[in-house]
C-alpha positions as CSV (number, residue, x, y, z in Angstrom):
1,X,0.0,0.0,0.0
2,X,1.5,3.7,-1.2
3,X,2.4,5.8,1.5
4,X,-0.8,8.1,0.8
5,X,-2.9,5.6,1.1
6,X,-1.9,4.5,4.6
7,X,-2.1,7.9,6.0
8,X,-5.3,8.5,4.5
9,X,-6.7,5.5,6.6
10,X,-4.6,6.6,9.5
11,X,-6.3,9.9,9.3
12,X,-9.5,9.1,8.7
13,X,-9.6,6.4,11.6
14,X,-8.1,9.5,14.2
15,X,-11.1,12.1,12.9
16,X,-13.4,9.0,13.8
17,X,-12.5,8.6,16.9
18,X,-12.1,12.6,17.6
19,X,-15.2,13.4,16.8
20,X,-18.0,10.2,17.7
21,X,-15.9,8.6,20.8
22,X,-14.3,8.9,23.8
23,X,-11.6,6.1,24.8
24,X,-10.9,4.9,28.1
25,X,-9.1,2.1,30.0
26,X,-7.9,-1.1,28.1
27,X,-11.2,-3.1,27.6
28,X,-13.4,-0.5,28.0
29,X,-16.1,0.2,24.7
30,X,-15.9,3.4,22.7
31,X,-19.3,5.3,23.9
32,X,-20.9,8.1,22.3
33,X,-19.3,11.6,23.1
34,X,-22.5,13.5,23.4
35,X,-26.4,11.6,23.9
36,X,-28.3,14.8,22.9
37,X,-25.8,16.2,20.4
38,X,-26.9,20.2,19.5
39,X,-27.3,21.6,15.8
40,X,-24.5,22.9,15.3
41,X,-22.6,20.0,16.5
42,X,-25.0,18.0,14.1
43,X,-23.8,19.6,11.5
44,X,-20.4,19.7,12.6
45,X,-20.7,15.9,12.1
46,X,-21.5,16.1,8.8
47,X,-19.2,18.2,7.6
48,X,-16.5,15.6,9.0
49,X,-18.7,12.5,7.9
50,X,-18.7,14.2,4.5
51,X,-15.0,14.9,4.3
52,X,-14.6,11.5,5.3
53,X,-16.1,9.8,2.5
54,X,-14.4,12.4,0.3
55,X,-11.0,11.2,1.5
56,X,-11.7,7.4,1.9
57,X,-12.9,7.5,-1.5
58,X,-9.6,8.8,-2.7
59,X,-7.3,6.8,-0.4
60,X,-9.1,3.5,-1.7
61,X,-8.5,4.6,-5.1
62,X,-4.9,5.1,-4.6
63,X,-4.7,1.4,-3.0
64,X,-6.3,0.0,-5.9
65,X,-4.5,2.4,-8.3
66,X,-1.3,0.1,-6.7
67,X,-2.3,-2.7,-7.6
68,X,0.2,-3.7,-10.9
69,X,2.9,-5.8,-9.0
70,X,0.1,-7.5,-7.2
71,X,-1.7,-8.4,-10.4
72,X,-1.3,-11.9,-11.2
73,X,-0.5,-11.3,-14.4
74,X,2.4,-8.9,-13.6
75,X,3.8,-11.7,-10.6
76,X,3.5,-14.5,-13.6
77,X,5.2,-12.3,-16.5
78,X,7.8,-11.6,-14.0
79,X,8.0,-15.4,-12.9
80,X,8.7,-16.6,-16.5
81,X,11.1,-13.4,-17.6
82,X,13.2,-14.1,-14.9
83,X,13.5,-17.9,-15.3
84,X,13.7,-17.5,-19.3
85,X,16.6,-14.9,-19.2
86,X,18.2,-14.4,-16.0
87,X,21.2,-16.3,-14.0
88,X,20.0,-17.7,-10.9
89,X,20.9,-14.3,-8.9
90,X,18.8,-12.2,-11.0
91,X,21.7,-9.9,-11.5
92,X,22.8,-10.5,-15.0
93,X,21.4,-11.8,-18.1
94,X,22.2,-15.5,-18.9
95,X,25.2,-15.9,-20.8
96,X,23.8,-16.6,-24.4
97,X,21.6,-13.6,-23.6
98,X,24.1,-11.0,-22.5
99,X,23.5,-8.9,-26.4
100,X,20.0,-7.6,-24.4
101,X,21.6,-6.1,-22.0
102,X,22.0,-2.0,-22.8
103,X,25.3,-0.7,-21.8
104,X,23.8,2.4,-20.4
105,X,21.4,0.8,-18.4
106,X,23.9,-1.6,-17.2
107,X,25.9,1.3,-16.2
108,X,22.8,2.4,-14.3
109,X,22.9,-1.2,-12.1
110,X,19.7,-2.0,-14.0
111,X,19.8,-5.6,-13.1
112,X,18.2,-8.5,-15.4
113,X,15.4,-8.5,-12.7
114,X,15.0,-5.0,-13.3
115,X,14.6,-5.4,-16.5
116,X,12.0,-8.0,-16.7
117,X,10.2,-5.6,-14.3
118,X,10.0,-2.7,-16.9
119,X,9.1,-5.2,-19.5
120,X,6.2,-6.5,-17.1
121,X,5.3,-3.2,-15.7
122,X,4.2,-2.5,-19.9
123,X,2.5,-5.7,-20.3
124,X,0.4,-5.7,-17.3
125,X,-0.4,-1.9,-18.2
126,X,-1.3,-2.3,-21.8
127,X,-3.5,-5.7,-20.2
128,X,-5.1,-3.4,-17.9
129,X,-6.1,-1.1,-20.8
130,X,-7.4,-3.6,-23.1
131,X,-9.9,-4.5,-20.0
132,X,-10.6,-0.7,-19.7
133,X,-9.3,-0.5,-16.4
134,X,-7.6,2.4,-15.4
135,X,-3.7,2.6,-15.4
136,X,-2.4,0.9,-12.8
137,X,0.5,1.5,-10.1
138,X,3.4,-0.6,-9.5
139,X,5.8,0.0,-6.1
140,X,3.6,2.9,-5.5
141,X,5.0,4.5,-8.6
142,X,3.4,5.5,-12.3
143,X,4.1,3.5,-15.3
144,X,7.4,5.9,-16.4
145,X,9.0,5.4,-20.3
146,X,13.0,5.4,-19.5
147,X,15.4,7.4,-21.3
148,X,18.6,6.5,-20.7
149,X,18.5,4.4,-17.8
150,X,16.6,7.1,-15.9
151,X,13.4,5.6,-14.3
152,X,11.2,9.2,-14.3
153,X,13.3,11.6,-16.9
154,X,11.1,14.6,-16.7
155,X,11.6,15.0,-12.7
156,X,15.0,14.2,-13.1
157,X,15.5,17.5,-15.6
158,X,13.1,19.5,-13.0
159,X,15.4,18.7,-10.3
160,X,18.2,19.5,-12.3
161,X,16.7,22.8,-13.4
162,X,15.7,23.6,-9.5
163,X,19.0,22.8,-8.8
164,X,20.3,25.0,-11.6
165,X,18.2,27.9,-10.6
166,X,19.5,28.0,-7.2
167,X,22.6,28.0,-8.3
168,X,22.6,31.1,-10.3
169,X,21.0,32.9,-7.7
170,X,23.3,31.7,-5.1
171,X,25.8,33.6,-7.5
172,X,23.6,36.7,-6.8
173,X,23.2,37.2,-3.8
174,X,27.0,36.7,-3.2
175,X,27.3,39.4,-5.8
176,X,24.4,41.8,-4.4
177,X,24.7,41.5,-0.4
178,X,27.7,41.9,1.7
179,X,29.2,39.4,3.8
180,X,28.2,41.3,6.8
181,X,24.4,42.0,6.0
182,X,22.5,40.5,9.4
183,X,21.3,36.9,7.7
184,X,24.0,36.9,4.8
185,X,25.5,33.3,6.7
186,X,21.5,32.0,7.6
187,X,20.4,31.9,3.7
188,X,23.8,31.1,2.1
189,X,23.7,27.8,4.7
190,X,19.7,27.6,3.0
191,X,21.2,27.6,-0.2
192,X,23.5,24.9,0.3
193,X,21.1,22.9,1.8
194,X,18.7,23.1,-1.2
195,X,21.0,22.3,-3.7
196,X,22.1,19.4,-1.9
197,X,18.4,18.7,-1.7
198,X,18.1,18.7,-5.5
199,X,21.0,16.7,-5.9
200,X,19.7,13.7,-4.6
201,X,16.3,14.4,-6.1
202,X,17.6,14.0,-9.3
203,X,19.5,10.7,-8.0
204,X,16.5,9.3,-6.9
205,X,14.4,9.8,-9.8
206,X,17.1,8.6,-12.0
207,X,17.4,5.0,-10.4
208,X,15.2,4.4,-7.2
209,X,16.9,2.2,-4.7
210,X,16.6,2.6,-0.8
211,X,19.6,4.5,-0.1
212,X,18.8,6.7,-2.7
213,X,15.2,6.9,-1.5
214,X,15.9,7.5,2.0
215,X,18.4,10.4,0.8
216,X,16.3,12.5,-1.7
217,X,13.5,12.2,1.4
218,X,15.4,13.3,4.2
219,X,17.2,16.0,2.3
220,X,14.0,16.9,0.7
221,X,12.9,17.6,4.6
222,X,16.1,19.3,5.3
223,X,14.8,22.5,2.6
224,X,11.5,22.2,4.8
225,X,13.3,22.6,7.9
226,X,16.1,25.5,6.4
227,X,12.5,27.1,5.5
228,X,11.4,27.1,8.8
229,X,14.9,27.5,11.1
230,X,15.4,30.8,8.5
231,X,11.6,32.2,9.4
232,X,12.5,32.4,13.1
233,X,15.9,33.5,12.9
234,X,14.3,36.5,11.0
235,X,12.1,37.2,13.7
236,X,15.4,37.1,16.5
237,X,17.9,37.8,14.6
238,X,18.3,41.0,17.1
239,X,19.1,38.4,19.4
240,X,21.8,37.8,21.0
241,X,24.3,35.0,19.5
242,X,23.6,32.6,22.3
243,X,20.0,32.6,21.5
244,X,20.5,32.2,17.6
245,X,22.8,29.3,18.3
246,X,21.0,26.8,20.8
247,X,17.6,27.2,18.6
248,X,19.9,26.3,15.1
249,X,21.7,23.8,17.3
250,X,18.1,22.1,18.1
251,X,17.1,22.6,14.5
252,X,20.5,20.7,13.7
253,X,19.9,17.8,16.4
254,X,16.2,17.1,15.4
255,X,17.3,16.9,11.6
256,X,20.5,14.5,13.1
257,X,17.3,12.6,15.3
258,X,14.8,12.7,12.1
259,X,17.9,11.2,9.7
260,X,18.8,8.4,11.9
261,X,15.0,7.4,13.0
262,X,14.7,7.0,8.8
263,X,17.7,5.4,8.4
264,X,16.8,2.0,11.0
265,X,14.2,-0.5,9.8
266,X,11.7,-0.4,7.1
267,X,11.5,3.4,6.1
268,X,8.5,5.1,7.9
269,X,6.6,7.1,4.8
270,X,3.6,7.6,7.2
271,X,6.2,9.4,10.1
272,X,8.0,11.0,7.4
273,X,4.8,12.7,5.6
274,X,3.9,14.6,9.1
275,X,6.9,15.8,9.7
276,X,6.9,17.5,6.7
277,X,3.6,18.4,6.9
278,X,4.0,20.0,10.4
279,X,7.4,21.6,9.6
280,X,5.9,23.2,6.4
281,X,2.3,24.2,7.5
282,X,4.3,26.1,10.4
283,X,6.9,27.7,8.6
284,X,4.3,28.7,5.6
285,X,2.3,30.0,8.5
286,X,4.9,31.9,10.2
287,X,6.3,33.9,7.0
288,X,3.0,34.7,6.6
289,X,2.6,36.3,9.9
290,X,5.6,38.2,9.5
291,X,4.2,39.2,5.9
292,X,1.6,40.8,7.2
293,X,3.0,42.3,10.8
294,X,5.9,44.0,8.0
295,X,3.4,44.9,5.1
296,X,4.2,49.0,6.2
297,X,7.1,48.7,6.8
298,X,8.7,46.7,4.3
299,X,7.3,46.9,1.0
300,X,9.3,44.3,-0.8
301,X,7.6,41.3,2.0
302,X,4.9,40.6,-0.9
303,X,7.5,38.7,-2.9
304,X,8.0,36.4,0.4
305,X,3.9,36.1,0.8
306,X,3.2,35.4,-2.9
307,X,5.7,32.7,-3.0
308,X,4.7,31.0,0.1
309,X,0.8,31.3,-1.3
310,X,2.1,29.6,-5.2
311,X,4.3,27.5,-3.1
312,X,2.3,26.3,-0.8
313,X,-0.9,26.2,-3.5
314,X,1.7,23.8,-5.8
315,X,1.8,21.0,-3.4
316,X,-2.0,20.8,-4.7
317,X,-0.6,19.0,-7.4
318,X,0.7,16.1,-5.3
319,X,-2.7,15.6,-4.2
320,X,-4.1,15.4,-7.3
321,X,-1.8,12.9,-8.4
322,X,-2.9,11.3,-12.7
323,X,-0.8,9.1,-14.7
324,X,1.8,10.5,-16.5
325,X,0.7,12.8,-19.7
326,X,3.0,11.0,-22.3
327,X,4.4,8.4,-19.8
328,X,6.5,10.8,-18.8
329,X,4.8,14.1,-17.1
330,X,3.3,13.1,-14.2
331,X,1.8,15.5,-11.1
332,X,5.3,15.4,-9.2
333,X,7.4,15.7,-12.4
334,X,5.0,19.2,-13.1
335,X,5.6,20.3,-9.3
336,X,9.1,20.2,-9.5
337,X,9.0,22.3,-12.9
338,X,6.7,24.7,-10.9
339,X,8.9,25.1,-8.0
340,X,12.1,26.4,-10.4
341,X,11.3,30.1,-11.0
342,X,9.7,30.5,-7.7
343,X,12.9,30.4,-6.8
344,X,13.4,33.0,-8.3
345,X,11.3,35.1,-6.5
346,X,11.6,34.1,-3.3
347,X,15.8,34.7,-3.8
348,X,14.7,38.5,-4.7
349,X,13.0,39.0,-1.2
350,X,16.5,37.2,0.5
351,X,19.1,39.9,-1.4
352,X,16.3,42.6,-1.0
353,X,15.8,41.8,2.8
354,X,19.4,41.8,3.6
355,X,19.9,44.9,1.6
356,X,17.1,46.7,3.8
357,X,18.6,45.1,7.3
358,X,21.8,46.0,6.7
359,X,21.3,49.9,6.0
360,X,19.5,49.7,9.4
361,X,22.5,48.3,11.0
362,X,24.6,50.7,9.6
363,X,22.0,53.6,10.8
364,X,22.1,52.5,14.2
365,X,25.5,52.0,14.4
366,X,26.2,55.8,12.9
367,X,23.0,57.1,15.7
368,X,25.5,55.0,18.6
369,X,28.4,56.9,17.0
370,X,27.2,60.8,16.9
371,X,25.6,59.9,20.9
372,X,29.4,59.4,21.9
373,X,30.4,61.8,19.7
């Protein structure tokens, strides 16, 4: 079962419980939470009864949607492939067979197994279609065409391009603000961490295996987390350096504690989706706080609010997940291409923010000056 789909039920079981029950000891029954419930709680109910079936409806869809490595025809095709052309290990091609295997996606560690996989994946899909059921998922993933050993190519150019665009306006804002503008050190380390970030997206969708998975998540939540460790320190960064240090010290230990709790065991999606969620929601929420608090004072704070808001609205298209347009452009691939030249505008508000902080250092420090004077 995808990740989605087991949070969904997660969820949904947690608003049940919430809002008909209370819970009590260890063998007790789940009673009703109010016998003469009033109207607007009635309708209260409803509304969650309604949303309910709304999400159940999807969740299920997304188990089913799965269902392509548990078809039996996929676990036959796969049976046969493998025993037909591949050495006992699974790893190489038989060696009268060794012409099939590409060089490139040999180079790629596409093993004979993986290969009859991509071949099975198509022929369970195009079986599927010919029984006008809908396009199926297998491992939680889309049907993807390769192109040159890379399992989803279009996210792997969008990382690529993300990647690229932070880059160049890394470049800058090394160019445009001074080295000691107040928050010159907090967004340079945010840049860093991004493009790391993007890195190992573009790994990940090249060839998925678990270490790769595991690293384009975690780094993925390390940009989440930069986000939200660079929202406080701009609301103390008039702090003193003691209290800057021990909350990015505690930002840096519950990353180390996040990392390692992913690293042991089966990787937890349903864990690793909340944090995420919680991290982001308060972070988005926070900038737009400050947004608003510095709408006078700062003119230039609507770049940071409208990219939050297209940001933010953009993770709409992870929700709405469809099979890929083209076997190739699916609703990840197209949020990654969406998230490139925000960039861009969110780097404007960095260099224009540091800009405006640092001419009011320097005022303060020439008001200090004429007072000893």
């Amino acid at each position: 079962m995808c990740s989605r789909a087991r949070f969904g039920l997660r969820l949904a079981s947690v608003c049940i419980s919430v809002e008909g029950c209370r819970f009590f000891a260890k063998g007790s029954s789940c009673l009703p939470a109010s016998p003469s419930p009033t109207r607007p709680a009635m309708i209260r109910y409803r509304v969650v009864a309604l949303v309910l079936i709304v999400l159940l409806i999807y969740f299920f869809r997304l188990i089913f949607a799965s269902g392509g490595d548990r078809s039996q025809f996929y676990q036959n095709c796969l049976k046969f492939c493998t025993l037909d052309n591949c050495t006992q290990s699974g790893v190489s091609y038989k060696k009268e067979l060794q012409w099939k295997h590409d060089p490139i996606n040999k180079l790629l560690l596409w093993t004979c197994y993986d290969e009859c996989g991509y071949d099975c994946m198509w022929r369970t899909t195009a079986a599927f279609h010919n029984r006008n059921w809908t396009t199926p998922q297998f491992y939680g993933k889309w049907p993807f065409v390769r192109f040159l050993g890379m399992q989803e190519p279009a996210s792997v150019l969008f990382s690529v391009a993300n990647f690229a665009t932070h880059y160049k306006m890394l470049q800058r804002f090394r160019r445009e603000v001074r080295t000691d503008s107040p928050m010159y050190g907090t967004w340079r380390a945010f840049s860093y961490i991004c493009l790391n970030a993007w890195i190992w997206s573009a790994f990940f969708h090249t060839r998925d295996f678990p270490v790769t998975e595991l690293l384009d998540y975690t780094f993925a939540y390390s940009m989440v987390l930069a986000s939200f460790h660079c929202m406080v320190m701009r609301m103390i960064h008039r702090s003193s350096i003691v209290v800057r240090g021990a909350f990015s010290c505690l930002c840096v230990l519950f990353f180390i504690n996040h990392f390692s709790y992913l690293s042991v065991g089966r990787f937890d999606y349903s864990y690793n989706m909340k944090a995420n969620i919680v991290t982001g929601m308060s972070g988005a929420l926070g900038w737009i706080l400050w947004c608003f608090l510095q709408r006078k004072k700062r003119r230039y704070v609507w770049k940071c609010f409208t990219f939050i808001v297209l940001a933010t609205s953009s993770l709409l298209l992870e929700i709405n997940d469809f099979p890929p347009i083209l076997w190739t452009f699916d609703a990840h691939s197209i949020w990654h291409l969406v998230t490139a030249p925000l960039t861009i505008l969110f780097y404007s508000f960095i260099i224009e923010d540091c800009k405006t902080l640092r001419k009011e250092l320097v005022g303060v420090e020439d008001e200090e000056s004429r007072k000893l004077l």
